[in-house]
N, C-alpha and C positions, 0 to 999 in steps of 0.2 A: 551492412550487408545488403546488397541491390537484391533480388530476387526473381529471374526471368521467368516471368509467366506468359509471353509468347504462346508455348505449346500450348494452355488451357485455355487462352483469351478469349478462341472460336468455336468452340470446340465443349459444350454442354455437356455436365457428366465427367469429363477429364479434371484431373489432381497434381498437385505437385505439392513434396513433405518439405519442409524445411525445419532445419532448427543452428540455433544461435547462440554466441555466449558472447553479452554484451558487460563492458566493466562502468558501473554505474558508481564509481566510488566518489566525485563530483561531486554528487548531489548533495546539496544541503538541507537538513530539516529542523528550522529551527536553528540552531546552533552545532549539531555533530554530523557526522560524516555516517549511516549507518550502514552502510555496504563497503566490507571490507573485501569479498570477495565475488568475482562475476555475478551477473543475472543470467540465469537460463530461460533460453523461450525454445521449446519443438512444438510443432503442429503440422500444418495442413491447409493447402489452399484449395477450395471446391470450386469451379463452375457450376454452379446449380443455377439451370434454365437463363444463361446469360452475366448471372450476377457473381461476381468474385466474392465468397466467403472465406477470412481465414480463424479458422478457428485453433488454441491448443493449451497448452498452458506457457507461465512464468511461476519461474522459483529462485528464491536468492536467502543467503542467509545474512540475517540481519545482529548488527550487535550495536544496542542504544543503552541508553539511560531514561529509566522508567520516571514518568513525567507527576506523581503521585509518591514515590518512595525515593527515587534517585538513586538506586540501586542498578547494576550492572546487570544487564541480560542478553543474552542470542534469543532469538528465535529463528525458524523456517519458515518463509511466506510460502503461499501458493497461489494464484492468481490466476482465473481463467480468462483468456484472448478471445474477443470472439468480437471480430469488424467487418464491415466490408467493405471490397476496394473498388475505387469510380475514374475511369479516365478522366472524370473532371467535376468540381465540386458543382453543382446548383446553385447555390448562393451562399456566398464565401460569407457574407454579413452574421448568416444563422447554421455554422456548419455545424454537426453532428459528433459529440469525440468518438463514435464510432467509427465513424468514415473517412476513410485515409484515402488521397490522390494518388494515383499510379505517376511514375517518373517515365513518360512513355508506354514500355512492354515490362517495367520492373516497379518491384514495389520497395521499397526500403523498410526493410523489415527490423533494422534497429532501432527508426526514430517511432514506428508501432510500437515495439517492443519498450520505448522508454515512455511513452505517451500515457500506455495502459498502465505500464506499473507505476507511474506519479497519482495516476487519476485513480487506482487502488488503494494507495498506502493509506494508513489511519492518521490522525489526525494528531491525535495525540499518540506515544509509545508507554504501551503502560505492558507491566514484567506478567499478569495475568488480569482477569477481567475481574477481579476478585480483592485488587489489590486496594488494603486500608489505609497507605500513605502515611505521613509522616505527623507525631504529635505536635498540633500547633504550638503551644509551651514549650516544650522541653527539645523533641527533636527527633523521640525515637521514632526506629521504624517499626508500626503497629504491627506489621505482619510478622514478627518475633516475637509479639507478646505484648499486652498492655503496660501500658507506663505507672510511672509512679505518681500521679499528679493529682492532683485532688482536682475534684469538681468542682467547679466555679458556684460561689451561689448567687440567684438571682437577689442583689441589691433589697427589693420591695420585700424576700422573704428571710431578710436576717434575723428578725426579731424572734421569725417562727425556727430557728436554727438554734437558737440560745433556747428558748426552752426545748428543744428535744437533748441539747447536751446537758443540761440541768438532771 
């Protein structure tokens, strides 16, 4: 989606809203696909004292495999926007992932919209931040409950393990 910003260009103090629904389902992370359905971006372009700010959110719902359990989950991102746009970069060698070039009088507010939410996403998908992941032994997933598995003993303290079972 191009976005004509013309009217605000000259004009300090002037706004223009926009908002978008981009389908990011492409994308790969890792190995799955996790955007089954659109991304949303609305916001807001400022001229504040010359300078193009746009500011707003992105929202998409996510459905992965937790990188720690491998267990199936959705969640809801939420992603705040907030760049600003330059008739032309300064030095292309050291650009800014802030700073997006105007296509002229328009800004392409999709390839923003997909920029920010790559440079957002985590790194790894995990199902909560809490999450205990899977018994290296046996398999289970900890976060239903401890496994059955006996504790390893350290090698150098078996002899002190015979006399406690004595």
């Amino acid at each position: 989606m191009l976005l004509d910003l013309s009217k605000i260009i000259d004009c300090p103090g002037a706004s223009c809203e926009f908002s978008t629904s981009l389908d990011l389902s492409d994308l790969c992370f890792g190995s799955i696909y996790p955007l089954k359905t659109p991304v949303i971006a609305s916001g807001k372009v400022r001229n504040t004292a010359g300078v193009l700010m746009a500011t707003g959110t992105i929202s998409a719902h996510l459905t992965a495999v937790c990188d720690r359990c491998a267990a199936e989950y959705e969640d809801d991102l939420s992603y705040p926007l907030d760049v600003v746009l330059v008739t032309e970069l300064a030095d292309e060698d050291h650009e800014d992932e802030r700073t997006f070039p105007l296509e002229g009088n328009f800004a392409n507010i999709d390839e923003i919209v997909r920029t920010v939410f790559i440079l957002n996403m985590d790194t790894k998908f995990l199902c909560s931040d809490d999450c205990k992941g899977l018994c290296c032994r046996c398999g289970k997933n900890l976060n239903e409950g401890p496994c059955d598995c006996q504790k390893e003993i350290d090698p150098r303290f078996a002899a002190l393990q015979q006399l406690l079972n004595k």
